[in-house]
Every structure is written in structure tokens, then in C-alpha cells.
C-alpha positions in Angstrom: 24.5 16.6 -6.6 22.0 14.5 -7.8 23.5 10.7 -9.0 21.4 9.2 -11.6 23.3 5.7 -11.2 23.1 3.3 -8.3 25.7 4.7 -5.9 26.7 2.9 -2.8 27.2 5.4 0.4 26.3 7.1 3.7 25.4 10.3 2.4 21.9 10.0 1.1 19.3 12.8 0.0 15.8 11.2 0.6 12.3 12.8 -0.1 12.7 16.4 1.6 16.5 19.0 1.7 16.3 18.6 5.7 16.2 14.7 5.3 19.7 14.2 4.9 22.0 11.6 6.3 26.1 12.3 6.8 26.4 9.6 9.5 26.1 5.7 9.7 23.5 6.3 12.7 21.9 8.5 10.4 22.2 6.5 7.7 21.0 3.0 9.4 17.8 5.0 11.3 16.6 6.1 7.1 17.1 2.7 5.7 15.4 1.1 9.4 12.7 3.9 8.6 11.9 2.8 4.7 12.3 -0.4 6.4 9.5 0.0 8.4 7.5 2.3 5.9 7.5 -0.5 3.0 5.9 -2.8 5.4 3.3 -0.7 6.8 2.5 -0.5 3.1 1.8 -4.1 2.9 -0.4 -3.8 5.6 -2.5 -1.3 4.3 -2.9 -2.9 1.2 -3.6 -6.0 3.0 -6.5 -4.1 5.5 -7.7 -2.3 1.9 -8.2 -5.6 0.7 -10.3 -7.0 3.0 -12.4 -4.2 3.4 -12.9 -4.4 -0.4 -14.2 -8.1 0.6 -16.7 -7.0 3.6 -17.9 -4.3 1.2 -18.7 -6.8 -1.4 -20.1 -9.2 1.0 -22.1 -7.3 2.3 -23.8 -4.6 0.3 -26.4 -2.0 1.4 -30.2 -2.8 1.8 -32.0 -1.3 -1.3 -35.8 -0.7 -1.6 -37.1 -2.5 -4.4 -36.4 -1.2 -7.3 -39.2 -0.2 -9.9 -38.8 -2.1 -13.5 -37.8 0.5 -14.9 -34.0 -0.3 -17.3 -32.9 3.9 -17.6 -33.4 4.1 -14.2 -30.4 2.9 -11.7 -31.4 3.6 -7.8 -28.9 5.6 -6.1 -26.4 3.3 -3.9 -25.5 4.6 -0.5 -21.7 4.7 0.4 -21.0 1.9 3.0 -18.5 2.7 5.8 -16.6 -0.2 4.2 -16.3 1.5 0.7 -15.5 4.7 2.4 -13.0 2.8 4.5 -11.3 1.0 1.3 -11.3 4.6 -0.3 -9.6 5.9 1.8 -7.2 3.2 2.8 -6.5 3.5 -1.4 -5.7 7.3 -1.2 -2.6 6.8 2.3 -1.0 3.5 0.5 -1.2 5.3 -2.9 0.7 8.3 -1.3 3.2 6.1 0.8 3.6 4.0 -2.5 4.6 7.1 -4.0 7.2 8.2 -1.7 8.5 5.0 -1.2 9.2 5.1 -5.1 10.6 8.7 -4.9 12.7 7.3 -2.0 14.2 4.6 -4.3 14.6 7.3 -6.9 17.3 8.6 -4.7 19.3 6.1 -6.0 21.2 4.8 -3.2 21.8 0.5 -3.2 21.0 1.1 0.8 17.6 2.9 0.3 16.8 0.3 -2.6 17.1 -2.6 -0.6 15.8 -1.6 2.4 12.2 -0.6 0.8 12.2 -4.0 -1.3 13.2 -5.9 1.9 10.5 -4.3 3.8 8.1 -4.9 1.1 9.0 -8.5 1.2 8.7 -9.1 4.5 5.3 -7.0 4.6 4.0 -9.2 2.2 5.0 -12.5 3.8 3.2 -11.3 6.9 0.5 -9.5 5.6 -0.5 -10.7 2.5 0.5 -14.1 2.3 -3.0 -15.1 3.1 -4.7 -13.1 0.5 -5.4 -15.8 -1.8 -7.6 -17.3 0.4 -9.8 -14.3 0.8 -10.2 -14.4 -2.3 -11.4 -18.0 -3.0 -13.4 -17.6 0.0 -15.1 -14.8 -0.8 -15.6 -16.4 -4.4 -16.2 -19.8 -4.6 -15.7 -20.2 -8.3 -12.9 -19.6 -8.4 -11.9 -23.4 -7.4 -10.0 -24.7 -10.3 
């Protein structure tokens, strides 16, 4: 049975039929794995952001263009944009699950993913902001 409210309890049904839990061992090894799952997520966000910055900072040599407004030269992909792409597309799809997990609907699950979120982002990302106002230096206020 599915539960559509916030149900507190061992016996949880997360993501796939086989990933079930009837023990506490069980139990405490899926909420140690969304655990460990929402923080990976903050450190892919984290490494997709600062390839975003090197790809910025550095973009590809061009030819000089002719002056010519209708026509745009063609940019070349830079392993860094390929590299943040594809860093976008696996913490899109882990974003996802981990929001299907949560839509199981068990207090256990719920906490575990925003916990590990948390403490992703305190490691991770706390330092974002200063990419950021490094890599712009208007940005001062």
C-alpha cells in the first residue's frame, strides 16, 4: 500500500519493488544510503559549478570574425561546457530520484536526504559565493 501521508516506520518502499526494507539494518543502510546520495549531489552541483566558471573564464580562441551582423561564427564545445553538461544531466537524474525517494513518504527517508543535503552543502558549496565574486568582480556591493 502506498501512504500518501508522512508515516513513521521500518517498512519503506523506495525507488524500485526489490528496494524494500523490513528490518532496522535494512532500514538504517537506505536512510545511511540517501544519506550519502544527497551529498554526492551537493558535490556535483558544486564541481558543475565550477566548471561553469573555467568555461566562462576561459573561452575558445576564435578567428577573427568578419563584420558581418547576420553572421555568428560557429563556437566550438570546450571540454569544460561538455564537462558542465554533462555534470547537469547525472545531478539532474540523482535530483530526481532523490525527490521520488522523499515521495515515499516515510519521516526516515525525508530527513535523511535533507540532512544529507545540508551537510553536502556546508562542505561543498559553502564557498560558492566566492566563486562567484571572484569570477565577477562587479559584483562587489
Amino acid at each position: 500500500m502506498m501512504h500518501m501521508t508522512l508515516y513513521w516506520g521500518i517498512k519503506v518502499t523506495l525507488l524500485f519493488d526489490s528496494w524494500k526494507t523490513d528490518s532496522w539494518f535494512s532500514y538504517l543502510l537506505s536512510l545511511l544510503a540517501c544519506f550519502l546520495f544527497s551529498a554526492f549531489y551537493q558535490y556535483l552541483e558544486d564541481r558543475r559549478i565550477r566548471f561553469k566558471a573555467i568555461a566562462v573564464s576561459n573561452p575558445p580562441q576564435q578567428p577573427p570574425s568578419v563584420n558581418a551582423p547576420l553572421l555568428t561564427p560557429k563556437r566550438r564545445a570546450s571540454s569544460a561546457k561538455f564537462a558542465t553538461a554533462l555534470l547537469f544531466g547525472i545531478s539532474s537524474a540523482i535530483g530526481y530520484l532523490l525527490m521520488l525517494a522523499i515521495m515515499s513518504f516515510n519521516g526516515g527517508v525525508f530527513l535523511a536526504i535533507v540532512l544529507g543535503l545540508t551537510v553536502g552543502y556546508v562542505l561543498f558549496r559553502s564557498g560558492d559565493e566566492e566563486v562567484v565574486v571572484l569570477d565577477n568582480p562587479c559584483a562587489c556591493a
